[in-house]
C-alpha positions as CSV (number, residue, x, y, z in Angstrom):
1,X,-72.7,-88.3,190.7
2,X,-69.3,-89.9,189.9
3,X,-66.5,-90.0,192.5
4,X,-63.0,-91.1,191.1
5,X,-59.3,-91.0,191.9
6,X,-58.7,-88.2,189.2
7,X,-60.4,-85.3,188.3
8,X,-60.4,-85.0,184.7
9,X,-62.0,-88.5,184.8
10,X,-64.8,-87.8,186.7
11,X,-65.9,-85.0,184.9
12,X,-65.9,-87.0,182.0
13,X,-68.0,-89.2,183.2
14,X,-70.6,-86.6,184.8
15,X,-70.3,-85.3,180.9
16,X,-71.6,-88.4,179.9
17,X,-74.5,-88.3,182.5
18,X,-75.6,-84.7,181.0
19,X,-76.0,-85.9,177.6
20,X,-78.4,-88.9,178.7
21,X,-76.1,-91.7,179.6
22,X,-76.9,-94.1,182.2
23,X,-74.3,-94.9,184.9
24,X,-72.9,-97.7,183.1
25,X,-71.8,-95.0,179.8
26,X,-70.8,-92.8,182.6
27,X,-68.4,-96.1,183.8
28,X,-67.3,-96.9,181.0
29,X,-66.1,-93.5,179.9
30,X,-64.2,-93.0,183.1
31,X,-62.6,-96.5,183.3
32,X,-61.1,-95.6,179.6
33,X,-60.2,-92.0,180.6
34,X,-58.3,-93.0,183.7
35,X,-56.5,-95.3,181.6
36,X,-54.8,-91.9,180.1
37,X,-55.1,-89.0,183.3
38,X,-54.3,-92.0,186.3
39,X,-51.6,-94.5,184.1
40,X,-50.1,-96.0,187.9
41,X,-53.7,-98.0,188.2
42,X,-56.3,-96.4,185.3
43,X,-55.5,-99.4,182.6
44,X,-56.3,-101.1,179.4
45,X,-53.4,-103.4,180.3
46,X,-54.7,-104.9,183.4
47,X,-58.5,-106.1,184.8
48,X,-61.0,-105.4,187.3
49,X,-64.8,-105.9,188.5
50,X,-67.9,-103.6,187.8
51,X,-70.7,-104.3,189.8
52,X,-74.3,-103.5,188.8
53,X,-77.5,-102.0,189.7
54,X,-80.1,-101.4,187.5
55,X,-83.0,-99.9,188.5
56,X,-85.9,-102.2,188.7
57,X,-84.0,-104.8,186.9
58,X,-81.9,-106.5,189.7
59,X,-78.4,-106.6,190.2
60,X,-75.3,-107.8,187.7
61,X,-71.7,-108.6,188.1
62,X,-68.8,-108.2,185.5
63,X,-65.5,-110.6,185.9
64,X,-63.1,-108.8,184.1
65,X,-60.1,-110.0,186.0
66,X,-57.0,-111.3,184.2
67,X,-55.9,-114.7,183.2
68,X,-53.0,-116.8,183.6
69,X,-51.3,-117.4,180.2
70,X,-51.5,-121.5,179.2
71,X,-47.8,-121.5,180.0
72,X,-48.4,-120.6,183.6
73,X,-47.8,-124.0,185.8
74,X,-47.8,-124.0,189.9
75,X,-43.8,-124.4,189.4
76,X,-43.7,-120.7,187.0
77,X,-42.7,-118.6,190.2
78,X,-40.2,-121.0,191.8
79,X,-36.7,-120.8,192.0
80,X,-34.5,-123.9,191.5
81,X,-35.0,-125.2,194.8
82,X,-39.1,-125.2,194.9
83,X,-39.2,-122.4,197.2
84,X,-41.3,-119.4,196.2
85,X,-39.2,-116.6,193.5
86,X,-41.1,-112.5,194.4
87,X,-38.5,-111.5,191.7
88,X,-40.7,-114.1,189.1
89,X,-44.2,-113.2,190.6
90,X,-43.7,-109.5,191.0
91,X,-41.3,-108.3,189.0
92,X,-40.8,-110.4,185.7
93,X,-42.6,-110.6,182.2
94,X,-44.7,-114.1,183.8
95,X,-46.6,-112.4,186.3
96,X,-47.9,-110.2,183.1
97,X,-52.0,-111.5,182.9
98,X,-53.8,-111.4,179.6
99,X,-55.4,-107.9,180.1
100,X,-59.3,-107.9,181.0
101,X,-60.5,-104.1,181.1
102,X,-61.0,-103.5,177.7
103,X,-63.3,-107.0,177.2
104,X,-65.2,-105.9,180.3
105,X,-66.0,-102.3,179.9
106,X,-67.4,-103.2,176.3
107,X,-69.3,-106.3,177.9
108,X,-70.7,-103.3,180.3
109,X,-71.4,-101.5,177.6
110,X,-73.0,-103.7,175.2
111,X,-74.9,-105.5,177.7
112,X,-76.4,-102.5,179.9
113,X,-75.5,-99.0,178.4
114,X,-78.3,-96.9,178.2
115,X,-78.3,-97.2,174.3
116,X,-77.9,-93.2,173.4
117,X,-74.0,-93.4,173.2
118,X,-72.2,-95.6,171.5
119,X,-68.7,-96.6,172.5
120,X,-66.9,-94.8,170.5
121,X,-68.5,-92.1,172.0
122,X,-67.7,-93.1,175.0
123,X,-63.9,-93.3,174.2
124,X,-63.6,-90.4,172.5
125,X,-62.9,-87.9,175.6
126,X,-59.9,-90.6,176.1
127,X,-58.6,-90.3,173.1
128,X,-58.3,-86.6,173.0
129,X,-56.2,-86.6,176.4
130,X,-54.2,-89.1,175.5
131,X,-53.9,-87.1,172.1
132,X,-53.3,-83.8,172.8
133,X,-51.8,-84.3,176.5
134,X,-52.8,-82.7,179.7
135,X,-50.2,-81.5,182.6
136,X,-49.4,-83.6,185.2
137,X,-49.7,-83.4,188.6
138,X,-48.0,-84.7,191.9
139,X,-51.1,-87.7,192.0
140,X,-50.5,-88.7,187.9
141,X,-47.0,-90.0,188.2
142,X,-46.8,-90.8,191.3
143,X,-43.6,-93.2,191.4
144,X,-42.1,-94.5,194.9
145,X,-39.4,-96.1,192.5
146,X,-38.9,-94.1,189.3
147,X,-36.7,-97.1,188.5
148,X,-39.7,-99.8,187.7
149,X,-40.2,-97.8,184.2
150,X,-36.6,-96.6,183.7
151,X,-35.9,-100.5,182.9
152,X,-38.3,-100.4,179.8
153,X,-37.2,-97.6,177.3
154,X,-40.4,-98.1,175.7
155,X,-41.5,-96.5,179.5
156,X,-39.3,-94.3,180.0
157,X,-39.8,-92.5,177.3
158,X,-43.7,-91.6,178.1
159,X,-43.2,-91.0,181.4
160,X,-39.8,-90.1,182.3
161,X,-37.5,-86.8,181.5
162,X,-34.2,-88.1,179.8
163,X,-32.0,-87.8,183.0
164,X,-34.6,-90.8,184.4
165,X,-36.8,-89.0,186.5
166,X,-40.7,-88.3,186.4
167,X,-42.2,-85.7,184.5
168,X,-42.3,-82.3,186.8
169,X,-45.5,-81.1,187.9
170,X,-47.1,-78.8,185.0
171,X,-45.3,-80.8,182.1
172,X,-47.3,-82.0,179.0
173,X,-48.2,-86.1,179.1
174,X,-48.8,-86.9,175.4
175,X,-49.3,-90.5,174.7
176,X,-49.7,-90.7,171.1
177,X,-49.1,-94.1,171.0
178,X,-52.3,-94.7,173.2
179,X,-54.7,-92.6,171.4
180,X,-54.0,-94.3,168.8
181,X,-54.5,-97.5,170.7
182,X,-57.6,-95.9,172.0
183,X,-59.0,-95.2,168.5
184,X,-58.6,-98.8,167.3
185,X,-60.6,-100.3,169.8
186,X,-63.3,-97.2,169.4
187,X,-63.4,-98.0,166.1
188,X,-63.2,-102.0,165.7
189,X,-64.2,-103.1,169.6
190,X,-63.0,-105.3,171.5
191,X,-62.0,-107.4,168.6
192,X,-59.6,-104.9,167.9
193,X,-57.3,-105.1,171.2
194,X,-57.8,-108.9,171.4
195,X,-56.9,-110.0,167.5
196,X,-55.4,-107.2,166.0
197,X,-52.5,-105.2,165.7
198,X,-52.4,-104.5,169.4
199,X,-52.6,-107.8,170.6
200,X,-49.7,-108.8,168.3
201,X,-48.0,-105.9,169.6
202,X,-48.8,-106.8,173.2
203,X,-47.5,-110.6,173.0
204,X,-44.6,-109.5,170.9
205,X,-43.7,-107.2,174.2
206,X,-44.4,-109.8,176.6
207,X,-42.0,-112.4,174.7
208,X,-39.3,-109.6,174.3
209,X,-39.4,-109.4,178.0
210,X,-39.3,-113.4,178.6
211,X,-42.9,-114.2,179.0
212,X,-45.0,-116.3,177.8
213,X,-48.0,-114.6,176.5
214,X,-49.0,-115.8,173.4
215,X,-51.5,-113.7,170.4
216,X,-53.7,-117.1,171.1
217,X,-53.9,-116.3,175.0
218,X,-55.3,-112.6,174.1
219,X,-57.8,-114.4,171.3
220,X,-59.3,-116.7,173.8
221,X,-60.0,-114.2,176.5
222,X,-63.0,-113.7,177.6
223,X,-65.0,-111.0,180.4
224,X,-67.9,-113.1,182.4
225,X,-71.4,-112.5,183.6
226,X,-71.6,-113.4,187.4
227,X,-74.4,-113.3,189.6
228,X,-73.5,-111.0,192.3
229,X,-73.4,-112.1,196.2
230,X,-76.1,-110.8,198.1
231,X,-76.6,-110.5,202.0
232,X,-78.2,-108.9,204.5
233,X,-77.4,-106.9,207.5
234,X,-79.3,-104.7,209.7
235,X,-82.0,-104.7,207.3
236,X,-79.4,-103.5,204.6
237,X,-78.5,-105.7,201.0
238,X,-75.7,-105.9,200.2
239,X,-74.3,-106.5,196.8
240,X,-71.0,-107.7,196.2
241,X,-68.6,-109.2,194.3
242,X,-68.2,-112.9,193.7
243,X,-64.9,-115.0,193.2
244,X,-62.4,-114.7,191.7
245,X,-62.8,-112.0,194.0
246,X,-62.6,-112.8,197.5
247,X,-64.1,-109.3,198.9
248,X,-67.6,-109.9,198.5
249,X,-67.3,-113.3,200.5
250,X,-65.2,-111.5,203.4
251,X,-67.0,-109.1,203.6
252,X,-70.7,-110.6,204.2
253,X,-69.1,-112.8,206.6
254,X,-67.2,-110.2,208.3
255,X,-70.3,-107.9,208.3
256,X,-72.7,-111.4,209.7
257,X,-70.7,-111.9,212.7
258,X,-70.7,-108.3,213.5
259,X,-74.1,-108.3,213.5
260,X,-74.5,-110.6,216.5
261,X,-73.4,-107.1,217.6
262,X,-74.7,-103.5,218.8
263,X,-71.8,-101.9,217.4
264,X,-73.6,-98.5,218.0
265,X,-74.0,-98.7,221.4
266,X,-70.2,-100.1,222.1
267,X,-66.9,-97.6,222.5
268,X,-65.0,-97.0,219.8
269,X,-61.7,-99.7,220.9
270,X,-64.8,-102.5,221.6
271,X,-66.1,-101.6,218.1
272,X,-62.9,-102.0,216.3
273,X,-61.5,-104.4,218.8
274,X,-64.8,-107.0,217.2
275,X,-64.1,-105.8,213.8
276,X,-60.3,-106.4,214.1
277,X,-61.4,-110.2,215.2
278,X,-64.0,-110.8,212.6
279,X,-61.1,-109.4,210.0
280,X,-59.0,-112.2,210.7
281,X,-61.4,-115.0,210.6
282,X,-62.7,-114.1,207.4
283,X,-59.2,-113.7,206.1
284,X,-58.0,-117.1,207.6
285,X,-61.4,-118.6,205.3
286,X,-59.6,-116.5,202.5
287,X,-56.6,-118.1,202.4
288,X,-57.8,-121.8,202.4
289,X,-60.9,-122.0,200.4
290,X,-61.4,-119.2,197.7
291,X,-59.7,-119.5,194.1
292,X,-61.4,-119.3,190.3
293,X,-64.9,-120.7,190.5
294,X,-63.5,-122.3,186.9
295,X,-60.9,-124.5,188.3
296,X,-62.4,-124.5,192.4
297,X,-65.5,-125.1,193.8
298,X,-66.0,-122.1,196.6
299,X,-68.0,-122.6,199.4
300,X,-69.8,-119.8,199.4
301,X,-73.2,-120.2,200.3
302,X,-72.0,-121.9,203.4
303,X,-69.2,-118.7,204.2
304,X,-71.9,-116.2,203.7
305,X,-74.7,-117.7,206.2
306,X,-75.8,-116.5,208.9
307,X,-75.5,-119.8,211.1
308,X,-71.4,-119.9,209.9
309,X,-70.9,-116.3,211.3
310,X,-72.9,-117.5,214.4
311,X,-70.0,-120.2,215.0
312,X,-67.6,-117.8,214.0
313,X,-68.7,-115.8,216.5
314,X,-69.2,-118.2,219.4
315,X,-65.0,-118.5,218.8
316,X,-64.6,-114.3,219.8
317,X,-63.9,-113.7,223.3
318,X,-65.1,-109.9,224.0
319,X,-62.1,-109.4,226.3
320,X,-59.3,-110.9,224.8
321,X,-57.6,-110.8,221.4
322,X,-57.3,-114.3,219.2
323,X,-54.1,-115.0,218.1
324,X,-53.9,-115.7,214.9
325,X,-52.2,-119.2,215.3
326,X,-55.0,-120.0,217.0
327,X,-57.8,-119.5,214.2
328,X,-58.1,-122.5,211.7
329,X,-60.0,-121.8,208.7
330,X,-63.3,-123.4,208.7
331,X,-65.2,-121.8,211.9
332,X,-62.7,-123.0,214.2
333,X,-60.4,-122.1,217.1
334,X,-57.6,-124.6,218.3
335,X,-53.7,-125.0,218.6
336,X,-53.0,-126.5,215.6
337,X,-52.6,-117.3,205.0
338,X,-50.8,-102.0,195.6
339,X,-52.4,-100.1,193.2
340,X,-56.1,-100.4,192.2
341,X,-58.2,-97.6,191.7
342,X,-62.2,-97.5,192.2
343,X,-64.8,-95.0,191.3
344,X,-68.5,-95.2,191.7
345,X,-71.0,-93.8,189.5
346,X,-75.0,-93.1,190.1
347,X,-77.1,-92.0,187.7
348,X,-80.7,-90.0,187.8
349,X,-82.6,-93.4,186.9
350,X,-81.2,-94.8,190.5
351,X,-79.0,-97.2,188.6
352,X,-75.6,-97.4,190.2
353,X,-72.1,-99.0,189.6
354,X,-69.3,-99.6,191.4
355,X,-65.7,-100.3,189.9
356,X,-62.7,-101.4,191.0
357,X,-59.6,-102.4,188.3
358,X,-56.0,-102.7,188.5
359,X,-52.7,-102.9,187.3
360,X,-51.9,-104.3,190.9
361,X,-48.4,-102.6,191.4
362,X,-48.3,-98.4,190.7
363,X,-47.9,-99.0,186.7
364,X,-48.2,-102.8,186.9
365,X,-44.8,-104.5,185.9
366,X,-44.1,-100.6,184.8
367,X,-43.3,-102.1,180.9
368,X,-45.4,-100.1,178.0
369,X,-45.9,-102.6,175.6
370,X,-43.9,-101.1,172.3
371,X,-46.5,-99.1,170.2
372,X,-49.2,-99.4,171.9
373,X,-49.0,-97.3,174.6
374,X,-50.2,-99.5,177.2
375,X,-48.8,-100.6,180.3
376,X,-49.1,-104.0,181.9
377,X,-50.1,-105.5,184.6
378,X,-47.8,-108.3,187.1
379,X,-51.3,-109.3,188.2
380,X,-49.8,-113.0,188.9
381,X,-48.6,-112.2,191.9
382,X,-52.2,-112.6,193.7
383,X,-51.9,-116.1,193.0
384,X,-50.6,-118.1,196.0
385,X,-47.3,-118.9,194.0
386,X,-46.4,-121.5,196.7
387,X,-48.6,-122.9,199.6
388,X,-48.3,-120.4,202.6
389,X,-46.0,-118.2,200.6
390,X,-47.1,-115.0,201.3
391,X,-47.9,-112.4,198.0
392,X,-46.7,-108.7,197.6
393,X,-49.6,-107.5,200.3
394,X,-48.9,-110.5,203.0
395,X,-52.0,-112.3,201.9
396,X,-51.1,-116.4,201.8
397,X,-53.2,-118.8,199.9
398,X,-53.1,-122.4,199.2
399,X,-54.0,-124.7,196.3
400,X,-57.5,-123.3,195.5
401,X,-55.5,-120.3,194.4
402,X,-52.4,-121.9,192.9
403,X,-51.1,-120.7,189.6
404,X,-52.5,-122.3,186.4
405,X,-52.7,-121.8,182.7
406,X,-56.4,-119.9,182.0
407,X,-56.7,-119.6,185.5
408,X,-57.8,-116.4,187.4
409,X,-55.5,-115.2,190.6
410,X,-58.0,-113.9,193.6
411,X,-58.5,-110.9,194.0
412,X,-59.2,-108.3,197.3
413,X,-61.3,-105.8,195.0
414,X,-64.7,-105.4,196.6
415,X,-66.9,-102.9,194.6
416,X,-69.9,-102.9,196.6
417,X,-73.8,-101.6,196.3
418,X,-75.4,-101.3,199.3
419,X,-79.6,-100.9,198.9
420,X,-82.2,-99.5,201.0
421,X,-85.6,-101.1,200.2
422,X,-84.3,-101.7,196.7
423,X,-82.7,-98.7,196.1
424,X,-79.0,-97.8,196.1
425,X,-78.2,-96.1,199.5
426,X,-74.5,-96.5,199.1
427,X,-72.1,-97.7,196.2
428,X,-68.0,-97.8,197.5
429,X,-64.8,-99.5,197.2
430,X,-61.1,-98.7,197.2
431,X,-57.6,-99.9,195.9
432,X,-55.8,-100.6,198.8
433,X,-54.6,-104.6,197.9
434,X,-55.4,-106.7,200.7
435,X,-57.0,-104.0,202.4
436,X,-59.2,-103.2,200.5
437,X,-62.1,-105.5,201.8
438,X,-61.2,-104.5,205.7
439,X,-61.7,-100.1,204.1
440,X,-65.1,-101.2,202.2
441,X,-66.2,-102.8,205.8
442,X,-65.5,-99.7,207.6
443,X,-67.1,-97.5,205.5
444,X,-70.3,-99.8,205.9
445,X,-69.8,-99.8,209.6
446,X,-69.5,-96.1,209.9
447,X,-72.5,-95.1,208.2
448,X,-75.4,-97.7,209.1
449,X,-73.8,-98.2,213.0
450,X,-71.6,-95.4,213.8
451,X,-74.2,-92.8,212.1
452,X,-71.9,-90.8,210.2
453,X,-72.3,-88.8,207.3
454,X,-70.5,-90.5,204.5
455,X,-68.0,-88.0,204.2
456,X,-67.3,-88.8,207.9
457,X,-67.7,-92.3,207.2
458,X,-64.7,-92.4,204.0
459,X,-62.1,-90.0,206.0
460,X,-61.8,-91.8,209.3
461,X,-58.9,-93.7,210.5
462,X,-59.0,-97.1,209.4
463,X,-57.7,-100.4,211.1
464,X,-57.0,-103.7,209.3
465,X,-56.4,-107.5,209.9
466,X,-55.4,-110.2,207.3
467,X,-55.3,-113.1,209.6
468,X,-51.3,-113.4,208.9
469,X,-49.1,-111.5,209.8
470,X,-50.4,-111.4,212.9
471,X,-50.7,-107.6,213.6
472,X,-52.9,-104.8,213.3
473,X,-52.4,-102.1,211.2
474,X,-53.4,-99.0,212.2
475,X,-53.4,-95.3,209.9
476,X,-51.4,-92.6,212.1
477,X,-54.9,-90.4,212.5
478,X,-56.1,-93.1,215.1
479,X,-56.2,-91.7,218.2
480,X,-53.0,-92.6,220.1
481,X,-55.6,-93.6,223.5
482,X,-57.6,-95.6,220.7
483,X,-54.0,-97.5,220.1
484,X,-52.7,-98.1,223.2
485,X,-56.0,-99.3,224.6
486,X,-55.8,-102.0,221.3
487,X,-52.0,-102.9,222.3
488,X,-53.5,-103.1,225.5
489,X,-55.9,-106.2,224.7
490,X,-52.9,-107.9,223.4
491,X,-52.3,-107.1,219.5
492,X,-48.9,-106.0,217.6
493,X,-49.7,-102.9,216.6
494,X,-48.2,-101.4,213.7
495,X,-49.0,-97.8,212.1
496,X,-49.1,-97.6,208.2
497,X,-49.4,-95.0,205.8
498,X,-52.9,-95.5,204.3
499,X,-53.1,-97.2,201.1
500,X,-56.8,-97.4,200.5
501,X,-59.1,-94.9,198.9
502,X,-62.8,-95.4,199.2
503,X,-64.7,-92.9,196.5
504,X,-68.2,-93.5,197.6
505,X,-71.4,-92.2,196.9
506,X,-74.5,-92.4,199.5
507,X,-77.9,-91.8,198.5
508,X,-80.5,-90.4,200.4
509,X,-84.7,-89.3,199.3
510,X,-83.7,-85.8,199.1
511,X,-80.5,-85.8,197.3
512,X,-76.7,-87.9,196.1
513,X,-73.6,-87.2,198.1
514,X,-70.2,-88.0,196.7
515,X,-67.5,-88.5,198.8
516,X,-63.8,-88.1,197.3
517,X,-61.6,-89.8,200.0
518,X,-58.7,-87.5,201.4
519,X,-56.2,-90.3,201.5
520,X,-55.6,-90.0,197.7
521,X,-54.6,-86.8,196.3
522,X,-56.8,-85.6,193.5
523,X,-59.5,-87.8,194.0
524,X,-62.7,-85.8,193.3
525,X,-66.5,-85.8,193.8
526,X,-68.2,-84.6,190.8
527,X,-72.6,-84.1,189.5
528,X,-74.8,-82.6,188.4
C-alpha cells in the first residue's frame, strides 16, 4: 500500500512494490516522482525525514533536513535596527537551505533498499514524467499567489502561461530541464547533484539571486543516521522522529499526559478540551529547548518520560482553560514561543515507512534554479530568526534554534510508525507546518481511543494549539455545539481552512487499509 498527495506518484510506487521492491524502493521512487507530478512541495531542492521499520530488524531514522549555508549568522534575517526582517527569512535568496532530499533518499536507498532495484531504476518513472509531461490538474499548480514564480523567469517559464498565470487544467507540464537533472543523479548518484554540474548550477542561481550558497556548502552536505524516538502509550510504540525535528518529542509528550486520561470514555469537547491543553504545553517546551542536536544539547529523554507528563499534567485543570501566558516551558505553571507533503508506504514483508519533506512554502522561495529544473526551498524561515519572533506558521523559538552557518532549522514534520506487538499497525504524517504534529496526534487519538476506522480517523475535524498565539484553531467541519462549548471554557477560537493532510495507512491481521485524506485534492490510496 502507498498513500500520497498525488496520484501518479503512488502508483509508481505500488509499481515498485509489484516488481519485488521493499517499501523503502517504493519511497524512494515516490519521493523522486513527486518531485515532477506535485512541484509546490514534491522536491529535489528542499529536505525532509523518512522514518523506518524493517521487519524484524528494528527501527531507523533518516535526517535529511536542510542546512544553513556557512554565511548564515543569527544577524542574516535582521533589518538595520536588530528587529526580525519576514521579507529576508521568507522571501529572499538567504532563507534558500543547501537541499537534503536527494542525499537522503539515496542514503535510504543504499542503506535499506531491498537490493532488486537499483536507483536508477527507481528514478526512471521520474524521469519519463518530467520528460514527456503529464496534464495538470487543479492540485499540481496550486498557486494562492501566481506572483511568487512570476518574479523568476527561469519559473515562470515551467509553470506559468506567458500572460503570468498558471497552466490551465489539462495543459502539458514538460520539464526538460528536470529530466535531465533527474538522469544525472540516476546515473552518477548523489555525487552528481552535490559536485557536479547541478550543484554549480544551483549556487550560481542562489548567488544571482543574493544568497550566499556556495558549490562548497552543496560538497559538504551530508544526510544522517538517527536513532528514532520511541514511546509507549496504551500499550502502543510509537516511533518517531528525532530533532532537528521537534514532532516526535511533542508528540510523545503530548500523547504521555493524555494518557493519565480515559479519553474513550470522555465527550467529545472534554477530549479535545485535554488535547487542546496538552498541545500547548508541549509547544511552550518547543519553543525553549529543541534546536540541531549538532549545535544544542535536547533534553529529550527527560521531555519524553513518563514522570515529566505526570507534572505536566498535575498543571491541567479539567474545568478550565490555561492561558497561555500562564505556561512556562519546563513543566511549569506561573505568572511570569506551509507546504510539506507526506506519504506512507508498507510493503508485503511488514516493513513500513513514513515520509514527510518539504519545500516549506507552496514551491519553496518559487525560484527554479537556471537549467536545472529544480526549485528551492526558503527553509530558513523555521529557524527562530530573532528570540520570540514568531516564523511564517506563528511558531517562536529562542537560541537553541537560532540561525547558524551548518546549522539545521527545526522542524514540525512528524512521520510516525505506530506498532502493535512489533508490528506496524499504523504509519502517518501530514504537511501542515506547525500543525502538523497537533494532525499526526489526532489521528493517533482517533483510532486507538476514539475507535475509529482509520478512514474515520484521517477525515475528522481537527483542532490545534501552538502555545502562542494564544487561540485555538478549529477546521469549519467541527460541529458548531463542539465550538461554542470550547469558547465556552474560555479559549479564542478561531476557524481555519485546513492545511494538513495525513496519508496514512493502518494495518490490521487480515488486511492493509490506505487512507488518502480528503483535505488535499488528489491525494490517493493506492495497492496491491
Amino acid at each position: 500500500m502507498v498513500v500520497a498527495q498525488e496520484g501518479q506518484a503512488a502508483r509508481i510506487g505500488v509499481d515498485i512494490l509489484k516488481k519485488g521492491g521493499n517499501a523503502v524502493d517504493a519511497a524512494v521512487a515516490v519521493g523522486f516522482a513527486l518531485a515532477v507530478t506535485y512541484p509546490r512541495a514534491g522536491n529535489l531542492g528542499g529536505g525532509g525525514f523518512m522514518v523506518i521499520h524493517r521487519a524484524g530488524r528494528g527501527d531507523v531514522a533518516i535526517d535529511y533536513r536542510e542546512t544553513a549555508p556557512q554565511a548564515i549568522t543569527d544577524a542574516s534575517f535582521l533589518d538595520a535596527k536588530g528587529n526580525a526582517d519576514p521579507e529576508k527569512s521568507r522571501n529572499s535568496a538567504l532563507a534558500i537551505g543547501v537541499p537534503g532530499t536527494v542525499a537522503g533518499l539515496a542514503l535510504a536507498e543504499e542503506k535499506y533498499g531491498s537490493g532488486r532495484l537499483t536507483l536508477k531504476q527507481l528514478i526512471a518513472p521520474a524521469i519519463a514524467l518530467a520528460r514527456n509531461g503529464f496534464p495538470v490538474t487543479p492540485q499540481t499548480l496550486l498557486l494562492p499567489r501566481p506572483s511568487r514564480l512570476a518574479r523568476w523567469p527561469s519559473s515562470a517559464k515551467i509553470f506559468l502561461q506567458p500572460n503570468g498565470t498558471p497552466l490551465a487544467p489539462g495543459a502539458r507540464l514538460v520539464q526538460p530541464d528536470l529530466a535531465q537533472s533527474l538522469k544525472a543523479i540516476a546515473q552518477g548518484g548523489p555525487r552528481a547533484f552535490y559536485r557536479g554540474a547541478i550543484a554549480r548550477k544551483i549556487a550560481a542561481a542562489v548567488r544571482k539571486a543574493d544568497g550566499v550558497m556556495t558549490i562548497d556548502d552543496l560538497k559538504n552536505y551530508r544526510a544522517v543516521l538517527r536513532r528514532p524516538l520511541h514511546g509507549r502509550y496504551r500499550g502502543y510504540d510509537i516511533v518517531a522522529m528525532p530533532p532537528p525535528s521537534s514532532g516526535g518529542v511533542e508528540l510523545i509528550e503530548m500523547l504521555d499526559i493524555l494518557e493519565g486520561y480515559d479519553l474513550a470514555r470522555v465527550d467529545e469537547t472534554q477530549a479535545l478540551f485535554l488535547m487542546i491543553e496538552a498541545m500547548k504545553r508541549a509547544y511552550a517546551d518547543r519553543a525553549v529547548f529543541l534546536g540541531d542536536p549538532g549545535d544544542v544539547r535536547n533534553p529529550v529523554a527527560r521531555l519524553t518520560s513518563k514522570s515529566y507528563a505526570a507534572k505536566w499534567r498535575a498543571t491541567i485543570d479539567p474545568a478550565h482553560e490555561t492561558p497561555a501566558s500562564k505556561i512556562r516551558a519546563g513543566a511549569m505553571a506561573g505568572t511570569e514561543g506551509r507546504n510539506t507533503t507526506h506519504f506512507s508506504v508498507v510493503d508485503r514483508f511488514g516493513n513500513a515507512v513514513s515520509n514527510t519533506y518539504t519545500l516549506n512554502f507552496n514551491f519553496g522561495l518559487g525560484l527554479v534554479a537556471e537549467g536545472t529544473g529544480i526549485l528551492l526551498n526558503n527553509e530558513l524561515d523555521d529557524f527562530a530568526v530573532k528570540p520570540g519572533a514568531p516564523n511564517a506558521f506563528g511558531l517562536t523559538g529562542f537560541a537553541a534554534n537560532a540561525p547558524a552557518g551548518g546549522k539545521r532549522p527545526l522542524s514540525s514534520m512528524t512521520p510516525t510508525i505506530v506498532l502493535k506487538h512489533g508490528k506496524p499497525f499504523l504509519v502517518t504524517g501530514s504537511p501542515g507546518g506547525s500543525h502538523i504534529t497537533t494532525a499526526v496526534l489526532q489521528v493517533i487519538i482517533n483510532v486507538i481511543d476514539r475507535g475509529m476506522s482509520i478512514a474515520d480517523a484521517v477525515a475528522a475535524p481537527r483542532v490545534h494549539h501552538q502555545w502562542t498565539p494564544d487561540a485555538v484553531f478549529v477546521e469549519p467541519a467541527l460541529s458548531p455545539a463542539v465550538v461554542a462549548a470550547l469558547k465556552a471554557r474560555g479559549y479564542a477560537v478561531t476557524v481555519q481552512r485546513p492545511s494538513t493532510s495525513a496519508n496514512s495507512i493502518e494495518v490490521t491481521h487480515k488486511r492493509i487499509i490506505g487512507a488518502a485524506d480528503p483535505r488535499g485534492g488528489g491525494a490517493l490510496a493506492a495497492g496491491y
